[in-house]
Every structure is written in C-alpha cells, then in structure tokens.
Steps between C-alpha positions, in 0.01 A plus 500: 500500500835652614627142418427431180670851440804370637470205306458649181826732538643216633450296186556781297870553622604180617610319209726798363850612543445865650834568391388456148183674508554903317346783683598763219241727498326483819553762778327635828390831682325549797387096543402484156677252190471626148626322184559766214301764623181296609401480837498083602468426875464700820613406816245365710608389832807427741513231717720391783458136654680260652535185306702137639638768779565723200481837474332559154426800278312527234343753261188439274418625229177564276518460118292782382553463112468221310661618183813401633394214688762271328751672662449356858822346551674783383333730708552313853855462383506856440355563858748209673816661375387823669402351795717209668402314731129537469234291319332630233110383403330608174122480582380436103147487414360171590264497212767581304756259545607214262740223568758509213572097413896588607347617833270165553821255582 
C-alpha cells in the first residue's frame, strides 16, 4: 500500500517544474502545513534507509483536508524548500484520488 502512495506523489510531482510551482500562502508549526488558515497535512512519519548504498531521508506526510486537496504540489514544494535534502511523500486519500488527463502521460 505504501507503494502506490509513493506512486501517486510520484506522479503527482514528476511532470512539473518545482521551481515554478507557488507556495504563497502555505506555512507550518509544530509538523503541521496550513494554506490560509486551514489546517492541510500533518506529519506522519520519518524514515531513514539506506537505498543503492544511499543514505536516504524521508518525511511523510498525511493529507488531512481535502478542501485544499488541489494544492498537493504546492504543498510538498512548500515542505522541500524547508527541508533539503530529504524526500517528501503526501499520503492522499486513496479513495480520493483522480488522475488529471495532464498527469496520465
């Protein structure tokens, strides 16, 4: 299950320029993202592994409101400028999620 979240960040934010993406409105406190005032994901776990002899760390974390849920991309660029060097997952509801057709190629 883990792996079809990956995948679906993975095809969320794979096909876009980060460096174009706006995070103007989002901000954090205490391992929590908010977009204008709403509460939107929580972090949900750390991980350390080692990867291809890699040392790899990574941060997950749990979209808990949907009313913002177009905002995915924003918010793990939002979460990758603050944090270097880690990954960055967005678990979104399963049930939830939709393939956009610009996502699909």
């Amino acid at each position: 299950m883990k792996k079809l979240f990956i995948l679906a960040s993975a095809i969320v934010v794979g096909c876009t320029n980060i460096k174009s993406i706006d995070t103007t409105g989002f901000n954090s406190k205490d391992n929590t993202i908010f977009y204008d005032k709403d509460t939107i994901a929580t972090l949900a776990a750390i991980e350390y592994s080692i990867d291809d002899g890699k040392h790899v760390k990574e941060m997950t974390f749990k979209l808990v409101n949907l009313n913002h849920a177009d905002k995915v991309k924003n918010s793990l660029y939002f979460v990758h400028k603050q944090h270097k060097g880690w990954e960055i997952e967005l678990d979104y509801p399963i049930q939830n999620f939709k393939i956009s057709k610009d996502e699909k190629d």
